[in-house]
C-alpha positions in Angstrom: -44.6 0.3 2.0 -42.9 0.7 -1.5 -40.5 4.0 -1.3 -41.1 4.4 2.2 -38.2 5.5 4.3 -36.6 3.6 7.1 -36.1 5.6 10.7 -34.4 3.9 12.9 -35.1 4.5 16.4 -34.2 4.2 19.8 -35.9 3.3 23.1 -36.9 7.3 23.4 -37.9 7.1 19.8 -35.3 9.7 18.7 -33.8 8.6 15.8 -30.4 7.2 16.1 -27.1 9.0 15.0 -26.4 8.7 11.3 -24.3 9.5 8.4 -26.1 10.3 4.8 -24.1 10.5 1.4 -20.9 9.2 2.5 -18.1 9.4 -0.4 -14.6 9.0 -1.0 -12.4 11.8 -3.4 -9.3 11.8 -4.4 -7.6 8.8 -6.7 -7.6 5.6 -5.6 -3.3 5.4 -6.5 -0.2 4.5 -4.4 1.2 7.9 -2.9 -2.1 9.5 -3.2 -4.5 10.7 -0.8 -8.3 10.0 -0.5 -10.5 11.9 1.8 -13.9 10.4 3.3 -17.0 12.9 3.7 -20.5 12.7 4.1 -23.4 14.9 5.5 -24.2 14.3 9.9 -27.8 13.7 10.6 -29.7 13.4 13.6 -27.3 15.4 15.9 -24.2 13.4 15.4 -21.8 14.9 16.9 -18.4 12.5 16.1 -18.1 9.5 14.0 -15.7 6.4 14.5 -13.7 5.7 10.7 -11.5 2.7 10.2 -10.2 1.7 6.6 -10.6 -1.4 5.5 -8.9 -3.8 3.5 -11.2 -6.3 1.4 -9.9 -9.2 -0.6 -11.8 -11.3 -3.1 -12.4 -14.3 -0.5 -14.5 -11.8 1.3 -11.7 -11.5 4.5 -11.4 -7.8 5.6 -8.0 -6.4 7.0 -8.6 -3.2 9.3 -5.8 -1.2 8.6 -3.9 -0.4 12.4 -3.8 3.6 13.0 -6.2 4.6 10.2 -8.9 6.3 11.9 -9.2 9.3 10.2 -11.3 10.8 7.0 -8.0 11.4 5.1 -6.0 8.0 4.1 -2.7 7.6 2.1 -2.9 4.9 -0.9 0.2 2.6 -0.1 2.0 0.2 -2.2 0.0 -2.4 0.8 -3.2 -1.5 -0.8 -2.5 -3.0 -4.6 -4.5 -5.4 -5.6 -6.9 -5.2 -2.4 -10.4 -3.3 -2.5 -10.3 -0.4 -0.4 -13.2 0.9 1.8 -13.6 3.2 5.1 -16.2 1.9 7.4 -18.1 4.8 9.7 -20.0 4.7 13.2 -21.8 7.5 13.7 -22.1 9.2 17.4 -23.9 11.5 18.8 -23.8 13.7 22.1 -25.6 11.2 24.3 -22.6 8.5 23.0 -25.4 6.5 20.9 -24.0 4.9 18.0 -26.4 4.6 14.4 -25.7 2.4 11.4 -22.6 1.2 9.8 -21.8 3.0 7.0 -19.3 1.6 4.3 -18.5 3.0 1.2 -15.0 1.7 -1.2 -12.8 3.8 -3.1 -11.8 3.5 -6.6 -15.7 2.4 -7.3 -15.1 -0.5 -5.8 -13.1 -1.7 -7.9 -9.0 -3.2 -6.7 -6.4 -0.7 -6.2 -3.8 -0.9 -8.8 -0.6 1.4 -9.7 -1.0 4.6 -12.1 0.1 3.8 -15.4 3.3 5.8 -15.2 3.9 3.9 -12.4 3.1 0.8 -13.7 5.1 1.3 -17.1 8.7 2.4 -14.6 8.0 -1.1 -12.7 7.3 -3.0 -16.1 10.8 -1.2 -17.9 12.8 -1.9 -14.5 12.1 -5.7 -14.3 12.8 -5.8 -17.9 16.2 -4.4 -17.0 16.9 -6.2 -13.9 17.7 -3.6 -11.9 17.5 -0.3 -10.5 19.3 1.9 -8.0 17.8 4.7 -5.9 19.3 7.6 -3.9 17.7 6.9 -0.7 18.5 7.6 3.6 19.1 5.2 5.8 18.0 5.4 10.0 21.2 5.2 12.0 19.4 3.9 14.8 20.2 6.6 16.6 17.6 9.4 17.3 16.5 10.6 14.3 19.5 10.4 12.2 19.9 9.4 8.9 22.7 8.9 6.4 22.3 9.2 2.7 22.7 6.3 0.5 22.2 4.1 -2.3 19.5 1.3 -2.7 20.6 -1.1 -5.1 17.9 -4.0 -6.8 19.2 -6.8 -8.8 17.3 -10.0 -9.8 19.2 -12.2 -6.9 19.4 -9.6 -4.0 19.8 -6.2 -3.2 22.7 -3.6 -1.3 22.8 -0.8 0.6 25.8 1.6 0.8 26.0 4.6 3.0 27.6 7.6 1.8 27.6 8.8 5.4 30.2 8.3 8.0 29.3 4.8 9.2 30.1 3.7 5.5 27.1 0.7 6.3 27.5 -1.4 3.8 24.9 -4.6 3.5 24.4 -7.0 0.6 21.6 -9.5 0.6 20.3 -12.3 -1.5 16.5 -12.3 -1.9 15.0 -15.7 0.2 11.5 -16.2 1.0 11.8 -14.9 4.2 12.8 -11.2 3.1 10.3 -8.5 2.8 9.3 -5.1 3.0 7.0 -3.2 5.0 5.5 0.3 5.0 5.4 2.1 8.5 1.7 3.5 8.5 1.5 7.0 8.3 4.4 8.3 6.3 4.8 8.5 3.1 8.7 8.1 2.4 9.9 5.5 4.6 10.3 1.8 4.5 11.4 -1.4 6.0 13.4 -4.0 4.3 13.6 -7.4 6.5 16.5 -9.5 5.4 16.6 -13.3 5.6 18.8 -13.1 8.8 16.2 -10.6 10.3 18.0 -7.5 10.1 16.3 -4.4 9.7 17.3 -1.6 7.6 14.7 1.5 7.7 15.0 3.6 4.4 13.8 6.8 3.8 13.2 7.9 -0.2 13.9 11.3 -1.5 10.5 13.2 -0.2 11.8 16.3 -2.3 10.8 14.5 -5.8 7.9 13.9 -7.8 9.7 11.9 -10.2 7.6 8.2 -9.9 11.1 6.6 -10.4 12.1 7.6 -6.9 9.0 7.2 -4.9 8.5 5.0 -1.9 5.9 3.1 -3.4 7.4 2.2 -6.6 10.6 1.2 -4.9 8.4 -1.2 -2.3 6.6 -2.8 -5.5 9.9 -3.1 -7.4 11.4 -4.6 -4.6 8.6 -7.1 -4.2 8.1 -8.1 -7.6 12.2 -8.9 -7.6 11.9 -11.1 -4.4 8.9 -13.0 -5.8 10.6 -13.8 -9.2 14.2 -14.5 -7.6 12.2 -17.4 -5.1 10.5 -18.5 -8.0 14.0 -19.5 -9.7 15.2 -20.8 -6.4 12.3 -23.3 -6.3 12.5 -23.8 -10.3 9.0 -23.6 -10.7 7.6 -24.6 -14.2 7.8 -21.6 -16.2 7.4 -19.4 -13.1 3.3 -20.6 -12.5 2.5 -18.8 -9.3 5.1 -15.4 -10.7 2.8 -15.0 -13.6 -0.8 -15.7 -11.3 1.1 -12.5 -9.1 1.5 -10.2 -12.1 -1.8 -10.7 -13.5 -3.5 -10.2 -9.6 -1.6 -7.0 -9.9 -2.7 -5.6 -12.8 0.7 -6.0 -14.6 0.3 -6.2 -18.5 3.7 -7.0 -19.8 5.1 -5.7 -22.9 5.6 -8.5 -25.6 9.2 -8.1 -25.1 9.3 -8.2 -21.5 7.6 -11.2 -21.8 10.1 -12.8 -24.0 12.9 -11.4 -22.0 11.4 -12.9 -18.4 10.2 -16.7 -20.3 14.4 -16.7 -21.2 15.2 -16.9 -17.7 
């Protein structure tokens, strides 16, 4: 009937497990946290959570290791819609409904406009250096250092005693990844495979200096230095990139990137 509710029930007729009101708080930005909750009904006892990344061609990307109610907003999750999926549980290890709810109103992750205006000026400029630490390898040691972006490449000098020194053109096969679960490091992959795992200052708030702004710097310059390399017509697929991520340019960013 009209406005009736829905029970769902088992073989015993006890109704299954199940999770009412499920919600997401917190904002929806790269280096930000969001935290799941919801009320248990119908003695659950545990629940199962797995973010989820969903893109516009309706894929979904579980994200490996996030199985908790608290999740931290990554430079991986721009331009994706964000959701946590839940299986609720109870003591006799029945499992109710799927419940799935997205962050951010459903509605794509996208930079905070602070963010977003540092990434836009740096570009324009093009380049940047950050004060960053760099994994020796060796048990969890790491040597401070400089992180140097420029439109063809980047470089990495160590202020440390192995004086590591590496410079690298940006190819198609470079690129940067986030290792789940931390907030400050990253991975740059060159074109000859070489790892080099950076750690950014975790003692600022400045958004110049964060991981996340330095992984979406670092991406857009890779994307834009291929683009030249192919000599694409006026950069097609760079610009389709910038408007998927929510980049507005200035007018005179514009100007400045067309002269290229």
């Amino acid at each position: 009937m009209p406005g009736s509710d829905i029970v769902y029930m088992d073989d015993d007729d006890d109704p299954l497990p199940a999770v009412e009101d499920l919600r997401i708080s917190g904002e929806a930005f790269p280096g930000r946290e969001l935290h799941a909750c919801g009320y248990s009904i119908n003695g659950t006892t545990n629940c199962i959570f797995e973010w989820v990344r969903c893109l516009e061609d309706g894929s979904v990307s579980y994200i490996d290791e996030a199985k908790q109610p608290n999740y931290l907003v990554t430079a991986d999750d721009v331009d994706t819609y964000l959701a946590i999926e839940v299986w609720p549980l109870d003591g006799r290890s029945r499992k109710g409904e799927l419940v799935k709810v997205f962050a951010n109103e459903h509605r794509k992750i996208a930079c905070d406009p602070e963010m977003h205006n540092y990434i836009e000026k740096t570009f324009y400029r093009g380049h940047a250096s950050y004060r960053v630490s760099v994994s020796t390898g060796y048990l969890d040691i790491w040597e401070p250092a400089t992180l140097t972006i420029k439109r063809g490449g980047y470089s990495i000098k160590c202020t440390g005693p192995s004086g590591l020194v590496v410079t690298e053109k940006f190819s198609p096969t470079t690129t940067v990844t986030i290792p789940y679960g931390n907030a400050t490091e990253l991975l740059i992959i060159g074109s000859s495979g070489n790892e080099h795992l950076l750690r950014a200052d975790s003692s600022t708030t400045d958004v110049s200096c964060l991981r996340d702004t330095i992984v979406l710097t670092l991406r857009l310059f890779i994307i834009k230095a291929c683009e030249k390399k192919k000599g694409s017509k006026r950069g097609l697929f760079f610009h389709e990139w910038i408007r998927k991520w929510g980049l507005c340019f200035t007018s005179e960013a514009h100007y400045y990137y067309k002269l290229q």
